[in-house]
Structure formats: structure tokens, C-alpha cells
N, C-alpha and C positions, 0 to 999 in steps of 0.2 A: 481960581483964575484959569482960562485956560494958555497952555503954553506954546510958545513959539515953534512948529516943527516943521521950515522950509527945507531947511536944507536935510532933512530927513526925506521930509518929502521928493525932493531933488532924487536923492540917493535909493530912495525906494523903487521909484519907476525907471531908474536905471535899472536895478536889480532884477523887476518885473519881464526886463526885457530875454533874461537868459535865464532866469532862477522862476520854477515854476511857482503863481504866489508871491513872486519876491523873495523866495525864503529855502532855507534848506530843512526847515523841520517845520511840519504844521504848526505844530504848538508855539511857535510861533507870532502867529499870524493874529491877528484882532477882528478875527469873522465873528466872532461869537459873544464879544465885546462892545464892538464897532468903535469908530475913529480909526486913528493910522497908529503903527508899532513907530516909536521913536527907534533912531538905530545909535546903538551905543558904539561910544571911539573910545571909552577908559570905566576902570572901576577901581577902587581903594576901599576896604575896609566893608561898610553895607552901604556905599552908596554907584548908581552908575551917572555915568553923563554923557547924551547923547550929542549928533553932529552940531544938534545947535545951540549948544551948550547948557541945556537943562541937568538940571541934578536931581537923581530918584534918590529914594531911601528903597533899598531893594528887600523882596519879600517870595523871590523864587532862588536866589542862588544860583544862577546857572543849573536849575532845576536838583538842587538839595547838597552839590558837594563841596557848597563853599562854605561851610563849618566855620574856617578861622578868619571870614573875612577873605574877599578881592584884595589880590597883593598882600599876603602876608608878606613881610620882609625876609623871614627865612627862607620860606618856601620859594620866593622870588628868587635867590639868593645860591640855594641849592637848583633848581632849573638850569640857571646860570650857569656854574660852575660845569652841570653835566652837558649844558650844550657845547661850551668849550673843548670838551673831549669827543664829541662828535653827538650827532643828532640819532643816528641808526646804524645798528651794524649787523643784524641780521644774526646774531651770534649771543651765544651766554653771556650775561656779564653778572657778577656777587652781588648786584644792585636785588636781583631778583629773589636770590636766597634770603637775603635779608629781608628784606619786605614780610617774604612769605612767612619769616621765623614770630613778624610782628602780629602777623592776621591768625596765625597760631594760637600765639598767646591772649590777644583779644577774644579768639571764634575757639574754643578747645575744640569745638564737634568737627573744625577742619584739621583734619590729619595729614594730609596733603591737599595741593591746590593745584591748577593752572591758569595762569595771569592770561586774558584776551583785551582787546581793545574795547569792548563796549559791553552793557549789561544786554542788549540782543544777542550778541555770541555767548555768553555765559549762559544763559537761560537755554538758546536753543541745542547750548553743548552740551548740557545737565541734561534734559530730557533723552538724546539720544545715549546717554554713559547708561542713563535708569534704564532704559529699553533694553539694551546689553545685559544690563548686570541681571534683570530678572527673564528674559526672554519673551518679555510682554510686550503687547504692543500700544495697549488703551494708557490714555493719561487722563488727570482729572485738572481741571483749572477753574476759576470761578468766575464768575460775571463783573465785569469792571477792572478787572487785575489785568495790569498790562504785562507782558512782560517780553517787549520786544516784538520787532514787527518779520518776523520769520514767519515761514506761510502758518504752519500747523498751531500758533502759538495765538494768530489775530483773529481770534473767535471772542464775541462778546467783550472786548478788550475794553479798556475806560483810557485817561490820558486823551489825545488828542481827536482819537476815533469816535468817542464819546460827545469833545465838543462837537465837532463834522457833523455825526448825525448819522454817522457813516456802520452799517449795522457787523461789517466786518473788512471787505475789500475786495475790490475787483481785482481778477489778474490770479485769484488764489482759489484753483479748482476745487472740487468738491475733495477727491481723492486725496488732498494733502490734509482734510481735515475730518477726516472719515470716521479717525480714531482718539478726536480730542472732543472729550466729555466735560461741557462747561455747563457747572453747576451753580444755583446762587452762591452769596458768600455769607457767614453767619448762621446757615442753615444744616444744625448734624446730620439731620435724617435724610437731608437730599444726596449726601455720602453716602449715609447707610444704604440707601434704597439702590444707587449708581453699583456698590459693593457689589450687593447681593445679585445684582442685574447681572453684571459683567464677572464674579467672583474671582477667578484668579488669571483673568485675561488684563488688570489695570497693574500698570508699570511701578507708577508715583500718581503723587499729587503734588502738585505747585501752585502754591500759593505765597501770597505777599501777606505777612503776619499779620500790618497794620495797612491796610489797601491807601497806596498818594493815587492812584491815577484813576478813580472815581470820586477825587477830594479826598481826604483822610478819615480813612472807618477805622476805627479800632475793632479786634474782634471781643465778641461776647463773654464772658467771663463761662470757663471750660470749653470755649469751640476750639483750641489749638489742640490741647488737650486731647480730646477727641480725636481731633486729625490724626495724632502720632498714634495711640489706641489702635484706630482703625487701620491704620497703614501698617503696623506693628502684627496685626492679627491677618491682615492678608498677604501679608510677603511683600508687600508693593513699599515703594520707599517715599520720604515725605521731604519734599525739596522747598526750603525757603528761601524767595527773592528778595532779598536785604539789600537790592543795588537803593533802594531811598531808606530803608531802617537801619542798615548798616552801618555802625560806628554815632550813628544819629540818635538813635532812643536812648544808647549807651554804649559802652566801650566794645560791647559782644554784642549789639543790634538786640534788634526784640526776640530770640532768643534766649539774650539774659535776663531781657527783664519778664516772661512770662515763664520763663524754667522750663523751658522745650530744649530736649536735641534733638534736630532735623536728621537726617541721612546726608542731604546734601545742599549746600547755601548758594546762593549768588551773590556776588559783591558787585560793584558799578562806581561811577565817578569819582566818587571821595575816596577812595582807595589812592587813586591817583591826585588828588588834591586837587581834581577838576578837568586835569588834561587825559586825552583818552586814555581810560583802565578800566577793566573788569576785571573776574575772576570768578572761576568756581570749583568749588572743592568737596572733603566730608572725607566719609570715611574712607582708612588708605583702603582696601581691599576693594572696594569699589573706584578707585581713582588709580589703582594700577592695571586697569584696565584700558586707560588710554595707552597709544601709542606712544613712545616706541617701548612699552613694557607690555601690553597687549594689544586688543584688534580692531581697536575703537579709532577712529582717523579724527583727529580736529589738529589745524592749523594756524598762525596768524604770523606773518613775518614781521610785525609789530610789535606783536606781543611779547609784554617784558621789554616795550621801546626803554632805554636808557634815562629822558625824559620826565617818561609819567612814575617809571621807578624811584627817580630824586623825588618829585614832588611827594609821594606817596609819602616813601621813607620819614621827610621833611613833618608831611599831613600828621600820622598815623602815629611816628615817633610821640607827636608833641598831646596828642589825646591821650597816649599812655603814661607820658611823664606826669601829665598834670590833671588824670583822670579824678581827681578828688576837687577838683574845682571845677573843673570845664561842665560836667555833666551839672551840680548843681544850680549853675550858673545861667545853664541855659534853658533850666527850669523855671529858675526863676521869673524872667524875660518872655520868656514863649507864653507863662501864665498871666502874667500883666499883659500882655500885648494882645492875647486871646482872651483874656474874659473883660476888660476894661472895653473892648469893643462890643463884648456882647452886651456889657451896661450899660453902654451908651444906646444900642440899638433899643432895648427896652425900655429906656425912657424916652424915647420917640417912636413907641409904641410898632416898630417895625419887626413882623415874624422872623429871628435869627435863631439857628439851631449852629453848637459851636463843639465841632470835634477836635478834640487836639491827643495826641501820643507824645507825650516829650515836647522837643523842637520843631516838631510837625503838625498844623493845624490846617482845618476849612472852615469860614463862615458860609454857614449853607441856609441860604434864604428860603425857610421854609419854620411852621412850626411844630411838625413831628419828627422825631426822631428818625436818627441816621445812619444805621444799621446795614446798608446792602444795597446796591447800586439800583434795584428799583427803587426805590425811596430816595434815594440821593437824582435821580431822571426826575421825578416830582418838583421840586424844588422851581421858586423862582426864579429863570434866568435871566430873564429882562431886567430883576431887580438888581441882580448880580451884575450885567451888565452894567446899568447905572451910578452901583457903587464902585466899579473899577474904573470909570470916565472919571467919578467924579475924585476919586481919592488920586487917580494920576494929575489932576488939576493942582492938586494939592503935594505933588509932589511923591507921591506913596506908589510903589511900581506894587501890584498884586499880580498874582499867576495870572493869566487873563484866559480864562476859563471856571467855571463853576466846579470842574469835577478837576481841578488841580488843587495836591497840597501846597501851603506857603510856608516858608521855611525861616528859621532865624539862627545865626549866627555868634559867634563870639565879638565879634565886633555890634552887634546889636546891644544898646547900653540905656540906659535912663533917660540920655536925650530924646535919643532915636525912639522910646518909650510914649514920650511926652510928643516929640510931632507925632508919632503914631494916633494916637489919639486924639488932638486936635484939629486933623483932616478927617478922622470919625466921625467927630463931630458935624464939622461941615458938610460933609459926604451924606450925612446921615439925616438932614436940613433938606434936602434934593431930591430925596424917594420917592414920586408921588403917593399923595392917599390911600391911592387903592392898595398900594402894596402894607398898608400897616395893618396893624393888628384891629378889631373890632373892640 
């Protein structure tokens, strides 16, 4: 069916009129999709509800850090409690120590940390610590991996730049990206060969262990492996973006589960239990090099706000308390909910290729393998398109782009299972012909 969205509609083209787009983040927006973004006024648990009172069953999370569910009651609960004490103070507060004593324990390879508002400051505050700590200037990053929209960072990025079409960015001179080396992803030898190229002029490498923002790649069995190897033999250090793996594959991000220690991690949203937080960390000796212990300047008068510290706390505590349930749990759910659609797609004969890491999945309309953001650009998107009209008809919010992961929850349960699938179904009725299999 399709759904009522006036009064969204209303509210959009007001928005249009001061918000470029309508929107504050592309990804956002339903260019790539097509039809209009309903605009959400509430969320509980895994569902949203927009102004005209439609109810989604949600499958981006507020793009990955809503783990326990929109409105946890705790987490609501502790928010609460710390706004009551004030919103910002510019100042230390023990909210922070704690936190960090918890991503510790979670992330061992973080020896020290510091807490920023967004996984763009963390990433582009890692890269500059690496520069520092080796006196290098070259970085390496891979094609499709976002990690933040800082000048030197949005080369070949995936995430929203990907959907656009947009090959990097206007506005970002040559000179800011002179010395960022983006190489495929999944590919050793285009490492080795960058190595041998540049030898001991590369800083790091940063990379997203399991790529969301080309859709969800997992890497090749020994490419992490490799990475650390490589980085390990040239002095250069190996920085993982875990702001969407982090706390999400598992309690210590994809980390623990492929048995890498990086040099240096980035954490992002669900840190803060969705409200702005990031961080980045690793080893101390490399992390006392920021200011005011050394000569590295990063800032944020936010940072460690009061706020996203309760929520974290609230977040992070509660993955650690009940990490013997939560993680199998959400195995479970993310496997019914990702291959139950690829069954269905197969019996309506329509080419689906289905990546999943944990709680993090893309159905990618195509029928070769999905390996590395060329092959992930292959893919059908008009099909893709199609099935995200059609499964919002139905009620199902999907990331709304092709090269976005969908994410699930602890509040994602056997119900939420069964409409999942049911709108698959339907959705999967709608494809035209030409997009099925031969």
C-alpha cells in the first residue's frame, strides 16, 4: 500500500526552503531511491513514526548506534537525570573517566582515548596523531570507506558520496589530498605495491575492518591480517574505524572478532548511545602525544558533553553486563532477517547477493560477489531502488541507498522477523522481469 505522507510532505518544503535538500545530511535524502523521506516526530524500540503518523519497522538505526532499541528506558532515564544537572559545562566531569575505563575494557588495544563529538573528528584526529607520531606524511585508505567528510579523508569515499554519484567533492583542493593514497579494498598487493612505492614516507592505514558505507563488505579471509603485517614491517601504524563495527560485531568491534590489534581505533555513535559521541584512541605512547601532554592540538568544547557521556555509560554499561546474551542474540535475528530475504529473493528468481558481519547486513542486487566497492558500483540500483519503495509500502524503513549497511537491534525480535519477511515477500512480487534471474 502506498502510505499517507502530507503532512511530511508540508514539512519537507518547508525545510527545502532554509535546509539545503531539505536535510542536514545527504544520506538522508531519497535521490537515489526516489519518492519523498517521511520525516519522523517519535521512535520506541525498532519502530519510527512519521508526521503523519505512519509506523516503520526501522533497519538503519539512526545509522548503526541504536543497538538497544529507540528509547531504551534506561538510557532515557540516565539522559534525564544528567540533563537535570546541566546540559554543558565546558569542564571535566568523572562521567568521562568512566566511560573511557568501559571502552578499555571492551577495546584492550585502547590504552588511552579521547572522547570527540562525531566519528569525522575522530578519524580526522587519528590521521593527524599518525602523522605526528611517525613523521610521515602519506596515508593509505580504501575505496568506498568512509570515514568522515574532512578534506583529506573524502577521496573515493562510499556512504552518501557513493549514492550522489559524487566522485569526491567540490570545495576540496588538490593540495589537501595530495598525500591520501586510496587503494581498492580486499586487495593485498595494491598495499604491497603502495608500500614499496612510497616505503617509509606512509604514516598509517585506515581502514573500516568490515566496509557499511559501500553496503557491508566483509574483508577476505587474511586481508586484515596482512594489513597489520604490513604496517607492522614498515613502521606505519594501522588505524581501525569501528565508529559502525564498534561494540556492533561484538563487545571489542571487529577487532575481536578477526584477532587484529590495530595501533589506533575510532569509535562513533553508539558510544554515546546515539547522541553525539566519538572517540579515538590506542596505544598510550602514541596518545600522549596529544595535547596538553604533547604537540598535537585537537579540541572540542563538547567533547565528553555530560549527556552523551550518561547515555554511553547507560549504552555500553549494559553490552558489558549482558554481553553473553546480547551478541548471540543479535546473531541470531540479523541471520533470519538476512538470509530469509535472500530465500525469498531466490525463489522469485531475482539476482540477490547478501553480505552480512554480525548485526550488520546489505542486500545487494546483483549476482556476483561483493568484495570491494567496484563490484558493489555494479549492482542494480534501480532494483534496489524498487525494493526500498516497495518494502516502505509495507512498512519496512531500509537504509535508502544501495551502498548503505542495514542494521538490527536488540529490540528486533520474531515479530519484527515475520513482518520482515512478509513485506519481502510482497516487495519481491513488484521487481520487474528484467531484473530477475535468467
Amino acid at each position: 500500500m502506498t502510505r499517507i505522507l502530507e503532512r511530511s510532505r508540508v514539512l519537507h518544503r518547508r525545510a527545502e526552503q532554509l535546509l539545503p535538500g531539505g536535510v542536514d545530511s545527504p544520506v538522508r535524502a531519497f535521490q537515489s531511491v526516489g519518492g519523498e523521506p517521511p520525516l519522523v516526530v517519535r521512535a520506541e524500540g525498532a519502530y519510527l513514526w512519521d508526521a503523519d503518523g505512519n509506523k516503520y519497522l526501522d533497519y538503519f538505526g539512526s545509522w548503526g548506534p541504536m543497538i538497544l532499541g529507540h528509547a531504551a528506558p534506561h538510557v532515557v532515564r540516565a539522559v534525564q537525570e544528567a540533563a537535570a544537572r546541566g546540559t554543558s559545562f565546558g569542564a571535566s566531569t568523572p562521567a568521562e573517566a568512566e566511560l573511557a575505563e568501559m571502552v578499555h575494557t571492551a577495546f584492550p588495544s585502547v590504552e588511552m582515548l579521547r572522547f570527540v563529538s562525531s566519528g569525522t573528528e575522530a578519524a580526522m584526529s587519528a590521521i593527524r596523531l599518525a602523522r605526528a607520531f611517525t613523521g610521515r606524511k602519506f596515508f593509505v585508505k580504501f575505496e568506498g570507506c568512509y570515514h568522515g567528510h574532512s578534506d583529506a579523508l573524502l577521496v573515493k569515499a562510499g556512504s552518501g558520496v557513493a549514492t550522489l554519484g559524487i566522485p569526491g567533492s567540490a570545495g576540496v583542493p588538490e593540495e589537501a589530498i595530495q598525500h591520501t593514497l586510496a587503494l581498492p579494498y580486499n586487495d593485498v598487493s595494491a598495499v604491497e605495491a603502495a608500500f614499496s612505492r612510497y616505503q617509509d614516507k606512509i604514516a598509517c592505514v585506515i581502514v573500516e575492518p568490515v566496509v557499511g558505507n559501500a553496503g557491508c563488505i566483509p574483508p577476505q579471509p587474511g586481508y586484515l591480517q596482512a594489513l597489520r603485517e604490513i604496517t607492522e614491517r614498515s613502521g606505519a601504524l594501522l588505524v581501525f574505524d569501528e565508529v559502525m563495527t564498534g561494540f556492533r560485531l561484538a563487545l571489542g568491534g571487529a577487532q575481536e572478532v578477526y584477532g587484529i590489534r590495530p595501533d589506533m581505533t575510532c569509535l562513533g555513535k553508539i558510544l554515546g548511545g546515539g547522541l553525539t559521541c566519538g572517540a579515538f584512541g590506542g596505544r598510550a605512547e602514541i596518545m600522549r602525544m596529544l595535547a596538553p601532554l604533547g604537540p598535537v592540538y585537537q579540541a572540542g568544547t563538547l567533547s565528553g558533553n555530560p549527556l552523551a557521556m550518561a547515555a554511553g555509560i547507560a549504552t555500553v554499561g549494559h553490552l558489558i553486563e549482558h554481553r553473553d546474551t546480547v551478541y548471540p542474540q543479535l546473531e541470531k535475528t540479523s541471520a533470519a532477517i538476512a538470509e530469509g530475504v535472500a530465500q525469498i529473493a531466490r525463489k522469485h528468481g531475482v539476482a540477490l547477493t547478501t553480505n552480512r558481519a554480525g548485526s550488520m547486513f546489505t542486500w545487494f542486487f546483483s549476482g556476483e560477489p561483493i568484495t570491494s566497492y567496484a563490484s558493489a558500483t555494479r549492482c542494480d540500483t534501480k532494483a534496489f531502488a524498487a525494493f526500498h519503495r516497495a518494502m516502505l509500502d509495507q512498512g519496512v524503513w531500509l537504509p535508502p541507498s544501495q551502498f548503505e549497511a542495514a542494521f538490527v537491534g536488540l529490540a528486533h525480535g520474531e515479530m519484527e522477523v515475520r513482518a520482515t519477511l512478509e513485506a519481502a515477500q510482497c516487495a519481491m512480487e513488484t521487481l520487474a522481469p528484467a531484473r530477475k534471474v535468467d
